[in-house]
N, C-alpha and C positions, 0 to 999 in steps of 0.2 A: 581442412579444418583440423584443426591440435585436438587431440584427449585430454581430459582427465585422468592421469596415470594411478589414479586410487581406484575411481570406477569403469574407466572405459568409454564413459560417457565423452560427447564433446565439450570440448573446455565453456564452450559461450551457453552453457546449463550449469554452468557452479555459480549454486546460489551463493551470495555473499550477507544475506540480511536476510531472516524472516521478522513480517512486521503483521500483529495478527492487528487489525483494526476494527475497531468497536463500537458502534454507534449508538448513542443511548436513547431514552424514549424522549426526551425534553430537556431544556436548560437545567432544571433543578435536577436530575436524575445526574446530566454531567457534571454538574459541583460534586453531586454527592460522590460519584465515584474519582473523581479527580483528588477528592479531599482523599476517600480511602487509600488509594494507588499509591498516591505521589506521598501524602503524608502520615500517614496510617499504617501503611507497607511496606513504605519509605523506598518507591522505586523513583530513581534517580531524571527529572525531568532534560531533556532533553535539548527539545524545541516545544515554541508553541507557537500555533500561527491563528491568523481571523480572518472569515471574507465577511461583508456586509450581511450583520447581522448573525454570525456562527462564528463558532469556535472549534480547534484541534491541539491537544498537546499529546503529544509525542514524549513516551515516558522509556527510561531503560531497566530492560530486565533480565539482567544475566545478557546471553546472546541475542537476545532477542529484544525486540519492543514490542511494549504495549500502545497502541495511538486509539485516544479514545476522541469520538468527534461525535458533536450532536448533531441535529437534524437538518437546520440548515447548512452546517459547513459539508455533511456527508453529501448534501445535493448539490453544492458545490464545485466537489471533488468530481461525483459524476457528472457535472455538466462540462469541468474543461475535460474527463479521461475519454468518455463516452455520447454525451451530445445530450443526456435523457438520465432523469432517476432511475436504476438500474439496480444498485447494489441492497441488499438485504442487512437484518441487523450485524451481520457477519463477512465477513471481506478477507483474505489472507492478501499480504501483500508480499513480495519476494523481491529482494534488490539483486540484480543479475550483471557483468557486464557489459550485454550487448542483448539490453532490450526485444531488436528487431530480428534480433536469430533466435533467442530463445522462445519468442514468441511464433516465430515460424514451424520453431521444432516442437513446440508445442500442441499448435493446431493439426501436425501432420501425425502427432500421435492421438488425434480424437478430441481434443478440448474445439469449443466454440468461442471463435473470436468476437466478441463486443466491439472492439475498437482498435484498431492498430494505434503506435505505439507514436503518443504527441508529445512535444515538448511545454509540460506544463508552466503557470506563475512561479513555482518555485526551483524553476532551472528543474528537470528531471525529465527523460522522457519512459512516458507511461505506455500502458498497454495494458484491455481488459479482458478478461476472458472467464469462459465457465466450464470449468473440471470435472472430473468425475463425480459423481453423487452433489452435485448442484453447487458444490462450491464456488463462491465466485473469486478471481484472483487478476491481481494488479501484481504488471511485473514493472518495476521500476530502473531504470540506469540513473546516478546522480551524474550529472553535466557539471558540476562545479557552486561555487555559490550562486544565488539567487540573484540575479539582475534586480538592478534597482530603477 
């Protein structure tokens, strides 16, 4: 396994994305912040995606995104990462490049794994878990565009 020549670290732990994900209390609650974020704060949208009956937009912020998603699309997400409603209003999400290792080195440093690491609807494959101090965290690899 190659390092990380800055930290020492294995290279398949260099995060490439933090995505903190946000879920709000109801439909109108995600307008309302969608309205602030995106055109209020004027953070640059992204993506935005739907399952039946929910919604997700994916907003850019500096290095980072914001992805804010309501109630149904957040049960969603945990239905294809995890199986089961699982996640809290709060989610970090990490984009890594090799999912299934960092998720290994992970759990072998003390996190609890939710879910090993599936290949989601939107081409990705995921993985859930819960970190120190009850964090819950989605590591994601993107696989390329989205299959249609």
């Amino acid at each position: 396994m190659s390092e990380n020549r800055e930290s020492g670290r294995p290279a398949s732990a260099a995060v490439r994305e933090m995505r903190l994900v946000v879920t709000t209390r109801d439909r109108r609650d995600y307008d309302e912040a969608l309205r602030f974020y995106r055109d209020v704060l004027g953070l640059t949208e992204r993506a935005a995606f739907s399952s039946e009956g929910g919604r997700v937009t994916i907003l850019e912020a500096g290095r980072a995104t914001l992805e804010l998603a309501d109630p149904p699309h957040a049960e969603f997400i945990d239905e294809v990462e995890v199986g089961r409603r699982v996640a809290g209003h709060i989610r970090v999400a990490f984009e890594v490049d090799d999912s299934p290792a960092v998720t290994a080195e992970l759990a072998e440093a003390g996190a609890a794994v939710l879910a090993e690491p599936t290949r989601t609807p939107w081409n990705s494959l995921n993985s859930r878990l819960t970190g120190p101090a009850g964090l819950q965290l989605t590591l994601f690899t993107e696989l390329g565009e989205p299959q249609v």
